[in-house]
matplotlib code that plots the C-alpha trace (Angstrom):
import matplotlib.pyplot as plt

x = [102.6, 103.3, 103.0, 101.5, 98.1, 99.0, 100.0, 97.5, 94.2, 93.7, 93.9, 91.0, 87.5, 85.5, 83.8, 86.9, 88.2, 91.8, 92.8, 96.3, 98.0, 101.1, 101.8, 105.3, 105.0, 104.8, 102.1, 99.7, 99.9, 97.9, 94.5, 95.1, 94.8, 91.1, 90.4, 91.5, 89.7, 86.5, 87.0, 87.5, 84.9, 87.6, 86.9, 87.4, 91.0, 91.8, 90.9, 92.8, 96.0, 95.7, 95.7, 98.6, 99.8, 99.2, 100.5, 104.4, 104.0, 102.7, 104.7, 107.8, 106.7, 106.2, 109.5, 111.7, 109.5, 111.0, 114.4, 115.9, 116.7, 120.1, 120.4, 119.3, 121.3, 122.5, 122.3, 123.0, 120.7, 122.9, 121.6, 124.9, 127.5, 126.0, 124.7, 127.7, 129.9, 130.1, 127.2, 123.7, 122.0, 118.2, 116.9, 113.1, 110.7, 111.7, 110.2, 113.8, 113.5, 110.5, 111.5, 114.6, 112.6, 110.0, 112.4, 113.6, 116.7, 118.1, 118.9, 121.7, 120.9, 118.0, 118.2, 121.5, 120.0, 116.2, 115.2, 117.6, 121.0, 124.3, 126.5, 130.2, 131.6, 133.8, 131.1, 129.6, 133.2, 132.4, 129.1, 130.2, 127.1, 126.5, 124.9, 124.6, 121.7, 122.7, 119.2, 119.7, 118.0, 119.7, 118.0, 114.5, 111.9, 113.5, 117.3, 119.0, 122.4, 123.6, 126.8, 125.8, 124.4, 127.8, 129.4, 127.6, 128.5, 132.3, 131.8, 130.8, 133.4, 136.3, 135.2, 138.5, 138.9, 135.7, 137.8, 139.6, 137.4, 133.0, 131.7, 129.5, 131.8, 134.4, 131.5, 130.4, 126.9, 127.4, 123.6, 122.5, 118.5, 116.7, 114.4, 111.6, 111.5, 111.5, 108.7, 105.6, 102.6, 105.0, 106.1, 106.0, 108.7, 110.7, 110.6, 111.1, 114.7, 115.8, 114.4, 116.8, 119.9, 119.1, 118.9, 119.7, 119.1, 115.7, 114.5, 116.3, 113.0, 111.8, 112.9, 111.9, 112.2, 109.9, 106.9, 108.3, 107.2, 103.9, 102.6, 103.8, 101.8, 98.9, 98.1, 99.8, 98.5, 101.9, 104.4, 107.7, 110.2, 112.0, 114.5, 115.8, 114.7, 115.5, 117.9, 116.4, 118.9, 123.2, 124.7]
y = [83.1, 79.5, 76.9, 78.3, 79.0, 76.1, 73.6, 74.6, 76.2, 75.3, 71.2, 71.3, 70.5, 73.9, 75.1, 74.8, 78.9, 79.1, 81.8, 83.6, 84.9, 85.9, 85.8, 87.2, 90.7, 93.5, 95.5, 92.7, 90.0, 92.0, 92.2, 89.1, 87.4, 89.0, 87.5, 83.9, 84.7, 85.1, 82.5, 79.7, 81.3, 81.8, 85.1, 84.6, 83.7, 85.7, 88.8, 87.4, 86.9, 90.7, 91.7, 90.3, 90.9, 95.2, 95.0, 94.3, 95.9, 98.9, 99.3, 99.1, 101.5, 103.7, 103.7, 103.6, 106.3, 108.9, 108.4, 111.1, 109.9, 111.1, 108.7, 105.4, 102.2, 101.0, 97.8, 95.4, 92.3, 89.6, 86.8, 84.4, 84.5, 86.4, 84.5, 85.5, 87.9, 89.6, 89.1, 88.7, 91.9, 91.7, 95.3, 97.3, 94.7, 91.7, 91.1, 91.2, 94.9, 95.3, 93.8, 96.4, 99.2, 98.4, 97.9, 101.3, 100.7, 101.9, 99.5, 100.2, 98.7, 100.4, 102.8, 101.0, 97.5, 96.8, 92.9, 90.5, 91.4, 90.8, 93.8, 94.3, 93.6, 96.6, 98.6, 96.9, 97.8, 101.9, 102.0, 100.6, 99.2, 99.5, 96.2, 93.2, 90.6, 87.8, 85.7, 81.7, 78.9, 76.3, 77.0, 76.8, 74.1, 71.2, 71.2, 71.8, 72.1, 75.7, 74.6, 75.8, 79.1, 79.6, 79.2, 82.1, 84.5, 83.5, 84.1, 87.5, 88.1, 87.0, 88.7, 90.4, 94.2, 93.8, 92.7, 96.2, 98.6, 97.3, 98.8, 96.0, 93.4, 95.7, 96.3, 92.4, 93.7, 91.0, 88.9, 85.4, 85.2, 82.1, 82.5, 80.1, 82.5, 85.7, 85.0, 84.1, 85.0, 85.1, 88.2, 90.1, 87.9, 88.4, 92.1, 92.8, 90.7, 93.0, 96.2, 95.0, 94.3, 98.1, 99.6, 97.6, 100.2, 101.4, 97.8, 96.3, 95.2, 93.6, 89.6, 88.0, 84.9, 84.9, 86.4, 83.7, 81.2, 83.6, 82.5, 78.8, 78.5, 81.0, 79.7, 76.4, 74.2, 72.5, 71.2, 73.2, 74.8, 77.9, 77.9, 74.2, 73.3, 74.9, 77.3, 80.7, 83.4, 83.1, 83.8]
z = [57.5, 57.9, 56.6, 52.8, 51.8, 49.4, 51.8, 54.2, 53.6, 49.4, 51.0, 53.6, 52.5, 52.1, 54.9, 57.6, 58.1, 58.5, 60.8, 61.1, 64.0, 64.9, 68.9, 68.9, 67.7, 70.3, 68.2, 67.7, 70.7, 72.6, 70.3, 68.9, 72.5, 73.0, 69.9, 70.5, 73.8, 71.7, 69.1, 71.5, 74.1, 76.9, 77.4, 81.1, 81.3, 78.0, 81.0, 83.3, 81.0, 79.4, 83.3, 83.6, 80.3, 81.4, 84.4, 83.3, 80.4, 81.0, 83.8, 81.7, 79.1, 81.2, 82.6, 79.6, 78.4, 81.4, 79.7, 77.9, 74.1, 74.3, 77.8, 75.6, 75.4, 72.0, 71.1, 68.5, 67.7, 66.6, 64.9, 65.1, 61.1, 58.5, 54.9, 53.1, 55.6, 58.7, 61.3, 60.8, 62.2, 63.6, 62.1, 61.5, 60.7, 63.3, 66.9, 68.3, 66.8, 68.3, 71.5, 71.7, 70.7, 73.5, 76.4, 75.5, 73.7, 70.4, 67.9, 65.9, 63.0, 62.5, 59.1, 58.6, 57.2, 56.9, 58.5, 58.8, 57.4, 56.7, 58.6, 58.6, 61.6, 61.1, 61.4, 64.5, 66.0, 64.6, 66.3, 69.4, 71.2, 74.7, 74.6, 72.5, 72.7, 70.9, 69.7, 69.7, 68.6, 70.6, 74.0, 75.2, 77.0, 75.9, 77.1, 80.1, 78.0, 77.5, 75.9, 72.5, 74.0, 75.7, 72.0, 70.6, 73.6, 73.7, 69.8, 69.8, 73.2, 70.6, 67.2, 66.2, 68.1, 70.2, 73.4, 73.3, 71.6, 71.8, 75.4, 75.6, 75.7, 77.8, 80.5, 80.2, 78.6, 76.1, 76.8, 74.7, 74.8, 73.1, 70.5, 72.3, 74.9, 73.0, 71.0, 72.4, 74.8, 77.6, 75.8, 79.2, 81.1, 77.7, 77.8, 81.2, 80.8, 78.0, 79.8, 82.8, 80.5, 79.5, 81.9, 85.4, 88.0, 86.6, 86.7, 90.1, 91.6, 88.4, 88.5, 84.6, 85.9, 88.2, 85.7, 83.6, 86.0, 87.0, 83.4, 83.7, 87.1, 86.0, 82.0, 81.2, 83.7, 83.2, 85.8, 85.1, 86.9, 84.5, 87.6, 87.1, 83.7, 80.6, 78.7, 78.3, 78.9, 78.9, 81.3]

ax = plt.figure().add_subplot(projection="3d")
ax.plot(x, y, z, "-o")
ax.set_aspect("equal")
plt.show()
């Protein structure tokens, strides 16, 4: 999507293909790594990153998929203050919808408010999530400092009535994830860290930060430790 077809593709000389992925949406990571694979002739290690790629994932889908609708977690995505009131709500149409959805969980906001949306935080307080997943851009690869991460949690801990009457926030299910670790090919160590803020006992021998690191080690060729470096997750 970005940047434009005008600032991109309409200023190279003719004969230079443009081509448009996505790598953070659930439905599409998957197909578009095996083609990377083939456009960059890596076919090799594309194999070896989809078997690791099924292995989590399948496993987990198949899991959430053995519990009963009416047994579901609720959640509500929140995006931080909404545009003009309330809180911003992450609904159909977003990867952190996608991500819910995936990791078995029922997003709230979904046939409320379409995309990212402004919702009432009355309302937030009326559906009374079992969990909230608050998505930040302030964490990631490139800090060690979780200060601002710890804002947005102590936020949504102190929006009016949700001390007293929002389960999540009663039962300390109140979770900050960052944005650079939601969203890309390391999908799999993102999923299996909302699956297990779903649903803890179904996923006690699953450890996020560990396949986090598995794709460090395995793909990147990079020396990086997720255990002492970075902000991906608060608390």
């Amino acid at each position: 999507k970005w940047p434009s077809t005008a600032k991109l593709d309409d200023k190279l000389p003719e004969g230079i293909n443009v081509i448009r992925m996505d790598f953070y949406k659930a439905a599409t990571l998957r197909d578009e790594m095996l083609k990377l694979g083939d456009l960059l002739d890596r076919t090799e290690l594309c194999d070896q990153y989809l078997e690791w790629y099924d292995q989590y994932v399948d496993e987990i889908s198949k899991r959430v998929a053995e519990i009963p609708e009416e047994n579901k977690t609720k959640v509500f995505i929140d995006g931080g203050k909404g545009k003009t009131f309330g809180r911003r709500a992450y609904s159909t149409g977003t990867g952190m919808h996608d991500l819910c959805v995936c990791a078995g969980g029922v997003n709230i906001a979904e046939g409320y408010v379409e995309g990212y949306a402004d919702v009432e935080t009355e309302w937030i307080l009326h559906e009374n999530p079992d969990v909230i997943v608050g998505i930040s851009y302030k964490g990631g690869y490139e800090t060690d400092d979780s200060t601002l991460m710890k804002e947005h949690y102590d936020e949504i801990r102190g929006l009016p009535g949700f001390e007293e009457n929002v389960s999540a926030v009663i039962n300390d299910r109140v979770h900050i994830i960052s944005n650079a670790f939601t969203f890309a090919p390391h999908y799999p160590a993102a999923l299996a860290q909302m699956a297990k803020w779903l649903y803890p006992a179904n996923f006690t021998d699953f450890d996020p930060e560990a396949i986090h690191q598995e794709y460090i080690d395995k793909f990147l060729g990079i020396d990086y430790d997720v255990y002492t470096q970075g902000v991906f997750v608060y608390p």
